[in-house]
C-alpha positions in Angstrom: -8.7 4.4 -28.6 -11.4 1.8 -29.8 -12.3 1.4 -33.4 -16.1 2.1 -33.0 -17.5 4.5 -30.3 -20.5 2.2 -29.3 -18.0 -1.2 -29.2 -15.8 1.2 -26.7 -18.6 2.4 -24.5 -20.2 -0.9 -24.4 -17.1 -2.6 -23.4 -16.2 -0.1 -20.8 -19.6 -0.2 -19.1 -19.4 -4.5 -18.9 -15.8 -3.9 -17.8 -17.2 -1.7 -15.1 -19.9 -4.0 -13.9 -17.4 -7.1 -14.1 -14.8 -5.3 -11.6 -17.9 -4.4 -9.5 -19.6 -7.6 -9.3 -16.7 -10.2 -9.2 -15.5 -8.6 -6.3 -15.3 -9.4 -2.6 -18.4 -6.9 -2.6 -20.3 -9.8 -4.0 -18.4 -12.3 -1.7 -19.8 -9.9 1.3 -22.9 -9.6 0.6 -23.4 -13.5 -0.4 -22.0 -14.1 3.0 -24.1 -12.5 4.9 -27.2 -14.2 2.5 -25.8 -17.2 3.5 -25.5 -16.1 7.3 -29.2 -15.0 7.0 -30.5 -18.4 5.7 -28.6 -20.1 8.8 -30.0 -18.0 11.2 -33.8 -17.4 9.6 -34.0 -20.8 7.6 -34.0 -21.5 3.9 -37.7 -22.2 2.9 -39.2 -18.9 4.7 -37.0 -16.7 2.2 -37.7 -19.1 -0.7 -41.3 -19.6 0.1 -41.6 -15.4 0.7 -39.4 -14.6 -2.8 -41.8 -17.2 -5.0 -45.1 -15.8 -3.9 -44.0 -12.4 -4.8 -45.3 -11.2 -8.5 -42.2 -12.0 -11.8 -41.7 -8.1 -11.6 -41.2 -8.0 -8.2 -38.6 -10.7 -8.5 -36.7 -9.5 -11.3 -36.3 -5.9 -9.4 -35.4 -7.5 -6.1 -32.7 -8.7 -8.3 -31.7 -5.4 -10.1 -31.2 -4.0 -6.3 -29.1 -6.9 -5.5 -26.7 -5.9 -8.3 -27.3 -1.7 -6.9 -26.3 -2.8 -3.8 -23.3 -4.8 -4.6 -22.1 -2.2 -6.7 -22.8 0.9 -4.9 -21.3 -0.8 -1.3 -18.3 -2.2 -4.0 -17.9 2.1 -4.7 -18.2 3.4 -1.1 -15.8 0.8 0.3 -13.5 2.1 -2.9 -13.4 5.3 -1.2 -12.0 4.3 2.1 -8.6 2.7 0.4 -6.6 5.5 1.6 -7.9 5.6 4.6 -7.8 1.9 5.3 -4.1 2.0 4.5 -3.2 4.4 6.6 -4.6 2.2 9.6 -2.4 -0.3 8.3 0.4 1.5 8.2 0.2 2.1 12.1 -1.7 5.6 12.0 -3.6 4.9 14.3 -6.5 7.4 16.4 -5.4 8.8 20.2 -7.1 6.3 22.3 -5.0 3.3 20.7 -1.8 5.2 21.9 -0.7 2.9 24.7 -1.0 -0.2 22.1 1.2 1.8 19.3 3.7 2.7 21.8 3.9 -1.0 22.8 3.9 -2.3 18.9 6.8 0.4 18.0 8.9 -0.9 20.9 8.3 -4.4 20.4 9.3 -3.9 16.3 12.3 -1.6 17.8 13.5 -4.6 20.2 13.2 -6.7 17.4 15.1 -5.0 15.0 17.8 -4.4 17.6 18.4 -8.3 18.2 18.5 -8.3 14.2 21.4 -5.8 14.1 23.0 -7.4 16.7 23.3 -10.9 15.0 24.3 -9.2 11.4 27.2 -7.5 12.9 27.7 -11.1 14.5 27.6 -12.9 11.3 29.4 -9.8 9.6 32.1 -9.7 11.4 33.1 -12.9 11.0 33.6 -12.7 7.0 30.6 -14.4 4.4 34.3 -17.1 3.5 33.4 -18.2 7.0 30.0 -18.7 7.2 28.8 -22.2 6.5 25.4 -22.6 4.2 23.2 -22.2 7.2 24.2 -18.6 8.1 24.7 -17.4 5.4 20.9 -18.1 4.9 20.6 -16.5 7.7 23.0 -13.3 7.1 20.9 -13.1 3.8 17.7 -12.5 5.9 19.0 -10.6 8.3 20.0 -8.6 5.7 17.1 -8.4 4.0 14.9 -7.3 7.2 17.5 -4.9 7.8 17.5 -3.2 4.4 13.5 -3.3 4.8 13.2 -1.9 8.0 13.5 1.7 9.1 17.0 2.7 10.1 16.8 4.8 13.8 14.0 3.7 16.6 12.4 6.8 16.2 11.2 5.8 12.8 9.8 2.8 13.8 5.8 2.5 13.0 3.3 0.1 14.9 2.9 -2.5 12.1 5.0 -4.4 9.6 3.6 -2.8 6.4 3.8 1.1 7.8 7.7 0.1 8.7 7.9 -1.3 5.5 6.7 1.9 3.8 8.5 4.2 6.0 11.5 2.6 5.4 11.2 3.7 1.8 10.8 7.0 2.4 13.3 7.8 4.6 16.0 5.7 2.0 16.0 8.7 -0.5 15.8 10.9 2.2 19.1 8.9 3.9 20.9 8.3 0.9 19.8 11.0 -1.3 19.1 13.5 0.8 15.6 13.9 -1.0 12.4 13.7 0.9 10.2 11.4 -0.5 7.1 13.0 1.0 8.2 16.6 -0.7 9.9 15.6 -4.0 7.8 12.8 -5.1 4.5 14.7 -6.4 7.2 17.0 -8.7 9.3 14.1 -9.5 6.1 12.0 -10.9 5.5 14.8 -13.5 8.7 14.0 -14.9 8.7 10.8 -15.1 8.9 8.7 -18.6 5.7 6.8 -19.1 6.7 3.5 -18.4 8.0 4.4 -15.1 4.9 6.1 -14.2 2.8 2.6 -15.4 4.8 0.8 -13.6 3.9 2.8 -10.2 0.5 3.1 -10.7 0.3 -0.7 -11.2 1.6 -1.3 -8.4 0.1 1.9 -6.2 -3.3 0.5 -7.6 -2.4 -3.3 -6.6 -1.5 -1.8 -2.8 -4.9 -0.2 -3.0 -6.9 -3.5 -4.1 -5.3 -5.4 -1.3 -6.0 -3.0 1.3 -9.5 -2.4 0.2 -10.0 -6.8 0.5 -8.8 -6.5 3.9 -10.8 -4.3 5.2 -14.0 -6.0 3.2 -12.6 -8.9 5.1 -12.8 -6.9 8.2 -16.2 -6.2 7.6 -17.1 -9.5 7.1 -17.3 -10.4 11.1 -20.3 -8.2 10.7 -22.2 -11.1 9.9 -21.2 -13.2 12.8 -24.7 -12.5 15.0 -26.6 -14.6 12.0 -24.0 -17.5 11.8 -21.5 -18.8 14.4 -19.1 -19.7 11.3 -18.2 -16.5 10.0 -15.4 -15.5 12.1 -14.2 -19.0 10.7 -14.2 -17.3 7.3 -13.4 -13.9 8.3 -10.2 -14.2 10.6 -8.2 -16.5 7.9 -9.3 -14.3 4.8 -8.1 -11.0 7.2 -4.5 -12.6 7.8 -4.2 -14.0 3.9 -5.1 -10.0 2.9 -2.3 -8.4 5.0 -0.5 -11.1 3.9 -1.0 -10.0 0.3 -1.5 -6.0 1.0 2.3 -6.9 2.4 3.6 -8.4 -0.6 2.2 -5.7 -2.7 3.8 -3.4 -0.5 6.9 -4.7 -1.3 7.0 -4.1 -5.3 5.4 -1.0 -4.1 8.5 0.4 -2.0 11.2 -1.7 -4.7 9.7 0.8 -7.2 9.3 3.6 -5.4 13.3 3.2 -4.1 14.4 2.4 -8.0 12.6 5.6 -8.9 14.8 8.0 -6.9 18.0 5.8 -8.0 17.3 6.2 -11.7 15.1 9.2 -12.4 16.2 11.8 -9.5 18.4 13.6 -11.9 15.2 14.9 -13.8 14.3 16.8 -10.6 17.8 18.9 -10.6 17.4 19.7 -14.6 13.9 20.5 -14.3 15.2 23.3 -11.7 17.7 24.7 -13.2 20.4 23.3 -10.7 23.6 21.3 -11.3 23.6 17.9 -10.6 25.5 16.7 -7.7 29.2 15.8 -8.8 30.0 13.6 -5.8 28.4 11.1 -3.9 29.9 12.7 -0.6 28.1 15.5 -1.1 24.9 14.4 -2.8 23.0 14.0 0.5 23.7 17.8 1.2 22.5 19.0 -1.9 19.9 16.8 -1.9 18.8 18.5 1.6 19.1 22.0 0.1 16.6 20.8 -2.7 14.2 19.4 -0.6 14.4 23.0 1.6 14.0 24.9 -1.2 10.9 22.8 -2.7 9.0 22.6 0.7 9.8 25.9 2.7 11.8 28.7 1.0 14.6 29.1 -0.6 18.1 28.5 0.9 20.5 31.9 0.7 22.5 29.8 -0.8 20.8 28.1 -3.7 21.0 30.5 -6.1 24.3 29.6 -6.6 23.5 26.1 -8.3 21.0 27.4 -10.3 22.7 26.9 -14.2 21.3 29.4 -16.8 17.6 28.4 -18.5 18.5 26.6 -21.4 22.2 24.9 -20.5 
């Protein structure tokens, strides 16, 4: 990949250390350093740090840059997990508040329906500028949003997310949650790129909420953190949202374009009609996550055709 061995390592390691330091793990922990001056005072710490010996100095820094590194690492690990709560998965003891968030979204998204079919009905020649504006984003929530009340998650981004897998499902009759591990090994390079761009730009923005989550921790030092902490947690949903967004545009575009390769890679004929597309789709999806259906032999084509 790199011209000379040492050049590549060397670059790769300051790469590494660049993502690690100039990273809200450095924002964190300069925080709370800044916290701890306003509660304890300024000249204590700098009078305490200066008396110490040059060597002492130099490897209180050297842990500084461990510590930013290694919390930069663990936090990494919770991405996953820190979506997830996002999404609206949340533990047993919040149950009363997710049944009241799904309802809430459910009530919402019923009022929306109600005014599309409203402004629908009435023919986009009719509309004047304003509502078709308004049809527009009505139309747009709609498309984003799941399509039955029992779909509904607790939180904008997991409706957003579930949304998109249940459209392949819906349309296509494909589960996204069952055909999308074997449909990623088929995919052309440039697709795949693409989604782990964006899968990895979800998982960034995530990861900066919840470091900005963690933030508040601070807030016994200094009165002004949650001043710092509440706005930064609103801007990162905000952003995990919009990431979201190309997230789910991808992952829908995928199935539309590149669900073909599933069917070849099986052996089965592709669907010849949109009518009956969802049904075959369903019998793929069966045979890929449970066992085969008796009667999917009969779409299997001979290897090689």
């Amino acid at each position: 990949m790199y011209s000379k061995f040492l050049e590549g390592m060397t670059g790769k390691v300051a790469e590494q250390w660049v993502s690690n330091l100039l990273t809200p793990a450095l924002v964190f922990w300069l925080g709370g350093l800044a916290a701890c001056i306003d509660h304890f005072g300024w000249n204590p710490l700098k009078d305490w740090v200066l008396q110490q010996p040059q060597s002492f100095q130099v490897g209180l820094l050297i842990i500084g840059l461990i510590v930013i590194a290694t919390s930069a690492a663990v936090v990494q690990k919770f991405d996953r997990a820190t979506l997830r709560f996002l999404e609206g998965y949340w533990p047993r003891w919040m149950k009363s508040l997710r049944r009241f968030r799904i309802q809430r979204y459910v009530n919402q998204w019923q009022q929306t329906l109600e005014r599309w079919n409203e402004l629908y009905g009435k023919g986009e020649e009719q509309l004047t500028s304003e509502q078709l504006d308004e049809y527009a984003q009505l139309d747009w929530l709609l498309v984003h949003s799941p399509a039955k009340p029992n779909q509904f998650m607790p939180t904008r981004l997991g409706n957003l997310l579930r949304a998109a897998e249940y459209r392949s499902r819906d349309r296509y009759g494909l589960d996204a949650v069952v055909c999308w591990p074997r449909l990623w090994l088929l995919m052309p390079e440039s697709s795949r790129k693409e989604m782990q761009e964006a899968s990895a730009a979800l998982n960034v923005a995530a990861r900066n909420c919840l470091w900005s989550v963690l933030f508040l921790v601070w807030t016994p030092l200094a009165w002004w953190v949650p001043f710092l902490a509440v706005p930064a947690i609103l801007l990162t949903y905000r952003l995990t949202l919009n990431a979201a967004m190309v997230y789910v545009d991808l992952l829908e575009s995928t199935f539309d374009v590149h669900r073909h390769l599933l069917y070849q890679s099986l052996r089965q004929k592709l669907p010849t009609h949109p009518a009956t597309e969802a049904e075959t789709g369903r019998k793929l999806t069966q045979y890929l996550w449970r066992e085969a259906d008796p009667s999917m032999p009969e779409f299997f084509d001979p290897p090689g055709k």
